[in-house]
C-alpha positions as CSV (number, residue, x, y, z in Angstrom):
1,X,4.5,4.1,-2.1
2,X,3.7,0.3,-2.1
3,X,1.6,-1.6,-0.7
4,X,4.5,-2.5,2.2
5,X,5.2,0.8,2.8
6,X,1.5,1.4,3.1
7,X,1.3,-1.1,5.9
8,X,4.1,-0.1,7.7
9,X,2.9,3.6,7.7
10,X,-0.4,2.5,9.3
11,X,1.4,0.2,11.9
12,X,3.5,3.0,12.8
13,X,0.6,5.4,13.4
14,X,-1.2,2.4,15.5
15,X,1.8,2.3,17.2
16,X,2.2,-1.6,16.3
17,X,5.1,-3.6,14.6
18,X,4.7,-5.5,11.7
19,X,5.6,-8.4,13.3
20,X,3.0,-7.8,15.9
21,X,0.5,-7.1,13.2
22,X,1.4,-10.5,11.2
23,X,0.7,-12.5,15.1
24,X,-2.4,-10.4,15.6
25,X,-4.1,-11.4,12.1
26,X,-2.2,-14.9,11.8
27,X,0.1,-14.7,9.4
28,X,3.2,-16.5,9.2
29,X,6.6,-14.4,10.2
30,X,7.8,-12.1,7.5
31,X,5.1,-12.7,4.9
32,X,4.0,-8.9,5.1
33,X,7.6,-7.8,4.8
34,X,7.6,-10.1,1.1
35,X,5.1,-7.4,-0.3
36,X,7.6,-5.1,-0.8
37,X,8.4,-7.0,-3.7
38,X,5.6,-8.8,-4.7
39,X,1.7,-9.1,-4.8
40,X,-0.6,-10.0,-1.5
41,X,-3.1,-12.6,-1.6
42,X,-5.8,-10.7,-1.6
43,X,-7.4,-12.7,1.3
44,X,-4.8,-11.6,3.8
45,X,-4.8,-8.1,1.8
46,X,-8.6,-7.9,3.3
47,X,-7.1,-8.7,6.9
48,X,-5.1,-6.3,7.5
49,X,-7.3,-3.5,5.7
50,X,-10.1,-4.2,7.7
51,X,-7.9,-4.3,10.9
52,X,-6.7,-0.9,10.3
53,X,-10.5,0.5,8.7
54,X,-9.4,1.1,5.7
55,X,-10.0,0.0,1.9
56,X,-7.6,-2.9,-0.1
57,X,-8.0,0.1,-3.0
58,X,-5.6,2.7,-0.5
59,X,-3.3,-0.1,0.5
60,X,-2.6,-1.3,-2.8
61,X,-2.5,2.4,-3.7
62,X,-5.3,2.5,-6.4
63,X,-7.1,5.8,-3.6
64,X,-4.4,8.1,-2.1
65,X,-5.9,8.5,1.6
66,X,-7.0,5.8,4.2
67,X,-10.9,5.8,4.4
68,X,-11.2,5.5,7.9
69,X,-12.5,9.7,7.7
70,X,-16.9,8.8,7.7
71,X,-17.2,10.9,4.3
72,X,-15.1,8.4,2.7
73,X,-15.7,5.3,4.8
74,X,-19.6,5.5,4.4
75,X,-18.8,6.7,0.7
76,X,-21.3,9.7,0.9
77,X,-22.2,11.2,-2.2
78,X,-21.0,14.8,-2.1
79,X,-22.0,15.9,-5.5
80,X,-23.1,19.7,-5.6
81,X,-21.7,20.6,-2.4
82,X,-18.9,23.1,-1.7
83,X,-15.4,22.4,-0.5
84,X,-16.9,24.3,2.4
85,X,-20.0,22.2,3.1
86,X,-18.0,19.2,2.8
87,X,-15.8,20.0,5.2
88,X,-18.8,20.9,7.6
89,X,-20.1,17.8,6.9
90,X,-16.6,16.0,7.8
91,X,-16.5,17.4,11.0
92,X,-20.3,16.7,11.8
93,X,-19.6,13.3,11.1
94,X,-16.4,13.2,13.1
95,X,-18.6,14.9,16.2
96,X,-21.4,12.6,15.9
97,X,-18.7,9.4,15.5
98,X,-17.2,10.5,18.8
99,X,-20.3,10.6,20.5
100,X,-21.5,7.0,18.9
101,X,-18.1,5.9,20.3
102,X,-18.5,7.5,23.8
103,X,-21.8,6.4,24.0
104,X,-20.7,2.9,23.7
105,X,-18.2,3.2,26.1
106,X,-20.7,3.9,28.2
107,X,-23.1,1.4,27.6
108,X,-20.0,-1.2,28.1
109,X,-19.1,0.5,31.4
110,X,-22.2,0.2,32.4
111,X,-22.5,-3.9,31.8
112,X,-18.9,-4.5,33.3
113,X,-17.5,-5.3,29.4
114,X,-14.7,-2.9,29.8
């Protein structure tokens, strides 16, 4: 999978076009659709990885998954642990990011900011 491809997957997942995508982060028309065949500029490369949380290594395919999971986003080091307590430690993470994220929510409900 390319880098393009890797785009469109995550647009299609953020239910977004990548014509919307290209308006959103202000590139021109069609210049996303061009890296199916060649190489990004690595400046607008950054754009649209950090619009969709996730590294310029899994877009231009050098890391197979997305790091928008915490383990891999906050790149903690897992060494000694089990598959198991990894995976524990996943889902704390994912728990505890939820409630950061409901939290704030609350705090923006609270100020009028939603």
């Amino acid at each position: 999978m390319n880098t393009y491809e890797r785009i469109k997957k995550l647009a299609q997942s953020h239910k977004i076009s990548i014509s919307e995508l290209e308006r959103t982060l202000g590139l021109s028309n069609g210049s996303i659709s061009k890296w199916a065949s060649s190489k990004p500029n690595s400046k607008y490369l950054e754009k649209v990885a950090d619009y969709f949380r996730v590294s310029t290594d899994y877009l231009l395919g050098r890391e197979k998954r997305p790091t928008n999971d915490p383990v891999s986003y906050y790149k903690i080091d897992t060494t000694g642990l089990s598959e198991t307590d990894v995976a524990d430690l996943k889902k704390q993470l994912d728990e505890y990011t939820l409630f950061l994220r409901d939290q704030i929510k609350k705090q923006s409900k609270e100020h009028g900011e939603l």
